[in-house]
matplotlib code that plots the C-alpha trace (Angstrom):
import matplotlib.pyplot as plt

x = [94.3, 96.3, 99.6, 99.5, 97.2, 99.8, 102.5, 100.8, 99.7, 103.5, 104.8, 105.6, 106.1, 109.4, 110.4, 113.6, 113.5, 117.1, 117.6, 120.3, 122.8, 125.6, 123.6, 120.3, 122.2, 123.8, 120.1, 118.5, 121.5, 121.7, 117.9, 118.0, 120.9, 118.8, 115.3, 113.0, 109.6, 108.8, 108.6, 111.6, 110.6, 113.2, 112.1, 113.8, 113.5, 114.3, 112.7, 114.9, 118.1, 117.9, 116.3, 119.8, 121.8, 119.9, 119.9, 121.3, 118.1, 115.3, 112.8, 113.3, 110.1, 110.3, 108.4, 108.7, 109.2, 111.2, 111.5, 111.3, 108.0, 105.3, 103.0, 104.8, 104.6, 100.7, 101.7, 104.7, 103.5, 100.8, 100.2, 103.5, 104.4, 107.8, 109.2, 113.2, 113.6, 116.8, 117.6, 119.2, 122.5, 121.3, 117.6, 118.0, 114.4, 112.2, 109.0, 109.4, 109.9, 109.5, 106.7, 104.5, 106.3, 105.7, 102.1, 101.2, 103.4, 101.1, 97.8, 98.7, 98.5, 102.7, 102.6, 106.7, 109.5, 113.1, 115.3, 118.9, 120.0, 123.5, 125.2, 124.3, 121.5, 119.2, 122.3, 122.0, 118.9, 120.7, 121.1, 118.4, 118.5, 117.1, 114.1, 113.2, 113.5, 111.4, 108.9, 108.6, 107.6, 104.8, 103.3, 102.9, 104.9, 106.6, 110.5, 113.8, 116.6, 119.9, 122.5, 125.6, 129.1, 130.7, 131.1, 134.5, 132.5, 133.2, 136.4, 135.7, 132.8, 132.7, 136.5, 137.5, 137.9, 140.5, 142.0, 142.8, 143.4, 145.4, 146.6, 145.2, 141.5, 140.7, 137.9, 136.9, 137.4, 140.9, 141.9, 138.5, 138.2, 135.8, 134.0, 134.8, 132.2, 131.9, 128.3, 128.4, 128.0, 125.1, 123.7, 123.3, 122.6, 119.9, 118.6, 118.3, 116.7, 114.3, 113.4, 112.8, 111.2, 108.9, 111.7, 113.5, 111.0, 111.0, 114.3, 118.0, 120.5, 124.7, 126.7, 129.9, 133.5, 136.1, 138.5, 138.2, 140.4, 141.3, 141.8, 145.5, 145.7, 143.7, 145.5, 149.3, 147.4, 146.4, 149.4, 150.8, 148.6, 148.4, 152.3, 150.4, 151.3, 148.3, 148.2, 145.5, 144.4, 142.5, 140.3, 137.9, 134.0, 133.1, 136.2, 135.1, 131.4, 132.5, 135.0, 132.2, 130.1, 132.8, 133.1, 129.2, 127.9, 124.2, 123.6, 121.9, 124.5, 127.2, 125.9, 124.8, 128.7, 130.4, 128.1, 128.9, 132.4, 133.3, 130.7, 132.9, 135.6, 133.8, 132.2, 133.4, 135.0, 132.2, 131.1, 132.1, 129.3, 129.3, 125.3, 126.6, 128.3, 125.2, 123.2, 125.5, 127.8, 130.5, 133.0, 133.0, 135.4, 138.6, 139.9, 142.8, 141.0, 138.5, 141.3, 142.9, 140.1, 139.4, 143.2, 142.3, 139.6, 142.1, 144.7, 143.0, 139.1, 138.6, 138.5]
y = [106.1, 108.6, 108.8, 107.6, 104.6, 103.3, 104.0, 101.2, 98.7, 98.5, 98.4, 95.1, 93.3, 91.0, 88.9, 87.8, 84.2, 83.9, 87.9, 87.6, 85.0, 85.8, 85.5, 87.1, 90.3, 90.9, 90.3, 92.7, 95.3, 95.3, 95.1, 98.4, 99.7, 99.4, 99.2, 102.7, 101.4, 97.8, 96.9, 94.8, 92.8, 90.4, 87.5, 86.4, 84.7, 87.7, 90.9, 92.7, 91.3, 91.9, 95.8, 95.9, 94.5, 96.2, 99.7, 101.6, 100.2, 103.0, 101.5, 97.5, 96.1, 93.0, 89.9, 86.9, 84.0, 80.5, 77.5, 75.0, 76.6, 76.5, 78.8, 81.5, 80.9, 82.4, 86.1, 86.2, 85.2, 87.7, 89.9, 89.3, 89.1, 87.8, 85.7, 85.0, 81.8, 79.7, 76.7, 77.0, 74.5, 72.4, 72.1, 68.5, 67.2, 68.7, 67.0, 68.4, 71.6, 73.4, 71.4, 73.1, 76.1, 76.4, 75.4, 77.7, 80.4, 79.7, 79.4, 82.6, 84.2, 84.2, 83.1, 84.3, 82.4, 83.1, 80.1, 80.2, 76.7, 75.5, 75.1, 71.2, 71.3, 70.0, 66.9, 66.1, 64.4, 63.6, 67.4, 69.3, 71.7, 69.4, 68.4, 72.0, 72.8, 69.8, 70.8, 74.6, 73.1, 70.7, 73.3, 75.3, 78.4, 81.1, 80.5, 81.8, 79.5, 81.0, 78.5, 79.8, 77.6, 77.5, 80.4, 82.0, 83.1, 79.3, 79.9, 82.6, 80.7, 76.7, 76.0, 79.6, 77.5, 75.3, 77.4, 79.7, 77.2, 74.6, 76.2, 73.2, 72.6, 69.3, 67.8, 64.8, 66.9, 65.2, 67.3, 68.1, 71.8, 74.2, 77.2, 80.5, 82.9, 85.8, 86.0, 89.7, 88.9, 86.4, 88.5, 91.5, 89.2, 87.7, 91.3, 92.0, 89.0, 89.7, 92.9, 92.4, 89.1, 89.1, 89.1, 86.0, 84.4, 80.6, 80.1, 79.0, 81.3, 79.9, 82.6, 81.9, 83.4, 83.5, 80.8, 77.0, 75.9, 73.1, 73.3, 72.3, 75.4, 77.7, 77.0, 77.8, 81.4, 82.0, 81.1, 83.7, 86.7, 86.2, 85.0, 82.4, 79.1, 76.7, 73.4, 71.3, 67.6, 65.4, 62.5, 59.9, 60.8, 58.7, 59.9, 63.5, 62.8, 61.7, 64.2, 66.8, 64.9, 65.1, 69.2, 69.1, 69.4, 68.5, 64.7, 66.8, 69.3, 66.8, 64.7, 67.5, 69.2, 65.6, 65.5, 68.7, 68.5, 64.6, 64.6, 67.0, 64.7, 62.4, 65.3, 66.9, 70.7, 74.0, 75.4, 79.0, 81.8, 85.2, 85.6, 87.9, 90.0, 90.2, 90.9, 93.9, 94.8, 94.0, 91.6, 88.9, 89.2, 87.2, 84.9, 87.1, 90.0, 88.2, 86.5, 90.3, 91.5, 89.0, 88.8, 89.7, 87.1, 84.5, 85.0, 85.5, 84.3, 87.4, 90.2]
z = [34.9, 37.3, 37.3, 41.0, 40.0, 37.5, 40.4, 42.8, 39.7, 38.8, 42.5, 43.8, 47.1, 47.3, 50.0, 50.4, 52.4, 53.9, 54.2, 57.3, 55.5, 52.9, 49.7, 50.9, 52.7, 49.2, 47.5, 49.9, 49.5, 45.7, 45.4, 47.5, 45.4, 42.1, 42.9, 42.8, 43.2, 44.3, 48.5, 50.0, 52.8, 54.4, 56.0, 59.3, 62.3, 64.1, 63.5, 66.2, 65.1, 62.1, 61.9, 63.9, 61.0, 58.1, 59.9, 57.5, 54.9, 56.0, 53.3, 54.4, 55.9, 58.0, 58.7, 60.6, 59.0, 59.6, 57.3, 60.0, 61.2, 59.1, 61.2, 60.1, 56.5, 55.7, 57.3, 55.7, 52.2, 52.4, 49.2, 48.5, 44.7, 44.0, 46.6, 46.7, 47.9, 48.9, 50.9, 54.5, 54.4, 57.3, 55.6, 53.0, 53.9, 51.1, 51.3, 55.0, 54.7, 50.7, 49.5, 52.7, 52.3, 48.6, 49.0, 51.6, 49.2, 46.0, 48.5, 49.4, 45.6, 45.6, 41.8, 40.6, 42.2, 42.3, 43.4, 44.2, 43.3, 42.2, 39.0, 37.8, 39.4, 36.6, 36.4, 39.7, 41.5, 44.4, 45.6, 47.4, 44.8, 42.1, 44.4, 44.5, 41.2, 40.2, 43.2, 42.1, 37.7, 39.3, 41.5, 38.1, 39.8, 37.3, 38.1, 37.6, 38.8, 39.7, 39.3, 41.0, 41.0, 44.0, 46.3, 47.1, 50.7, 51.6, 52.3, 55.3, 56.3, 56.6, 55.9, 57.4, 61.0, 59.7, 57.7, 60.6, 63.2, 60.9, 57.9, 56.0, 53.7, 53.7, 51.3, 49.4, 46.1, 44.6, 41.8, 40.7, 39.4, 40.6, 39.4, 42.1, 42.2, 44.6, 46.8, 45.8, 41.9, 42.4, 44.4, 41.9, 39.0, 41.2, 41.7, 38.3, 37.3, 40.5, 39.7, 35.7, 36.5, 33.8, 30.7, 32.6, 34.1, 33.4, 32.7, 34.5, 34.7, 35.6, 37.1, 37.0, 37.5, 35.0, 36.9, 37.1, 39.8, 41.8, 45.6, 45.6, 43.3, 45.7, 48.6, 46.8, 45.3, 49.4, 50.5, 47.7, 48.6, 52.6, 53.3, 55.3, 54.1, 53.3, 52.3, 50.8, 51.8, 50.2, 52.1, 50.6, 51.4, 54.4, 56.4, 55.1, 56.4, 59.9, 60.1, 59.8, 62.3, 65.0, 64.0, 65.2, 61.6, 60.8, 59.5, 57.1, 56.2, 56.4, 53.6, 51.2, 52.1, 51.3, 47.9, 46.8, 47.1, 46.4, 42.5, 40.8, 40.7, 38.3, 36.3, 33.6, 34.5, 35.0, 32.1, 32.0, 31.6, 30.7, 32.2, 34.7, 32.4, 30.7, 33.6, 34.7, 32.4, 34.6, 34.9, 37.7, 40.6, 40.4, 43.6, 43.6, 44.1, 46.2, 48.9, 48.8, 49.8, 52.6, 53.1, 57.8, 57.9, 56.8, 58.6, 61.7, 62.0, 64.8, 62.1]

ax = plt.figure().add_subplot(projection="3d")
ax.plot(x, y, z, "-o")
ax.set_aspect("equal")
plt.show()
């Protein structure tokens, strides 16, 4: 066997589902930062808009592909190998929409999943997550599921407008404490696990931060670090729901928003993990660092 023959037999196709959004721009950006041999293909509804955002990637490919349009799911799965997968916000119908996407992904050879799903996932089988999980074991897929706690990036994206406008978060989370993880650390732990798929592969990995902390507690450490002083409200779940309604929210995303933020207060605090430490040899990012470093976008949402 040539050199160049071993070359193509260990060189594999990934596509990254998702590649435009927070998580799946850092997957694409740390899969180019480590990978030297496999194909990164992003998959997006847009192939001009996003060649303009990835412009500085000269070795991402591109290929159409929508979740809410399953014609587009047979090209895109094409001789592909490893397929990242996540699940848009707004998307909660899963016999709708993943179990045709999955099947069309396995009719099409894909055989190694990665999943982004949430921490509790596998405790939960009211969340989206736990349906996909369950639906990716009975197709008989290879997995890896990437449980991440909650994202620090929700506070520049869905409660940024608030934030800005009112100086206020309001949620149906009472004192319940939360796990903060940066969108930056899952997505090079996910790129590790993606790219040595074969030692992971049919397992769970929690990334976590280092911090448990409760909202009320958030809001006084950004008030600390941006001078701007930000207060936190707590609401029961149904006002919570309708209140995102009225904001033009999704049914969809409204529901799956009020879950994941009203459960936690009858569940016991995150477990902390050290698997992305493990992963990179680096520590997590904390909030602090994390709100300095978004310090512009919350004081003014045009930065």
């Amino acid at each position: 066997m040539t050199l160049d023959t071993l070359h193509k037999k260990e060189m594999k196709r990934i596509l990254v589902t998702g590649a435009t959004g927070n998580i799946g721009s850092e997957v694409i950006h740390y899969l180019s930062e480590l990978n030297t041999e496999h194909k990164i293909i992003a998959g997006v509804r847009s192939i001009d808009r996003a060649e303009q955002q990835f412009s500085s990637y000269p070795n991402l490919s591109f290929r159409r592909f929508d979740f809410e349009n399953a014609d587009t799911f047979s090209a895109a799965f094409d001789a592909i190998d490893i397929l990242f997968l996540l699940r848009p916000p707004h998307i909660s119908e899963i016999e709708k929409f993943f179990r045709p996407l999955l099947e069309s992904a396995k009719a099409n050879g894909i055989r190694d999943v990665v999943f982004l799903s949430v921490q509790g996932a596998e405790k939960s089988k009211v969340i989206p997550h736990n349906k996909i999980e369950r639906l990716i074991q009975e197709l008989g897929l290879n997995s890896i599921f990437v449980r991440p706690s909650y994202f620090m990036q929700n506070l520049t994206t869905t409660l940024l407008p608030e934030i800005v406008e009112r100086n206020t978060i309001t949620l149906p989370s009472g004192k319940a404490k939360f796990n903060w993880i940066d969108v930056k650390n899952i997505g090079e732990a996910t790129s590790k696990l993606i790219l040595e798929f074969e030692n992971y592969q049919n397992s769970s990995y929690v990334i976590t931060g280092v911090e448990n902390l409760n909202f009320k507690e958030v809001a006084e450490l950004m008030t600390e670090v941006t001078g701007k002083k930000i207060k936190y409200r707590s609401v029961n779940p149904i006002s919570f729901y309708f209140k995102k309604k009225k904001e033009g929210i999704q049914s969809g995303f409204a529901i799956v928003m009020t879950i994941l933020h009203f459960l936690p207060r009858f569940q016991s605090e995150p477990a902390i993990s050290d698997n992305y430490k493990m992963l990179t040899a680096k520590n997590p990012t904390t909030l602090r660092a994390f709100i300095t470093r978004e310090k512009s976008k919350l004081i003014n949402a045009n930065s």
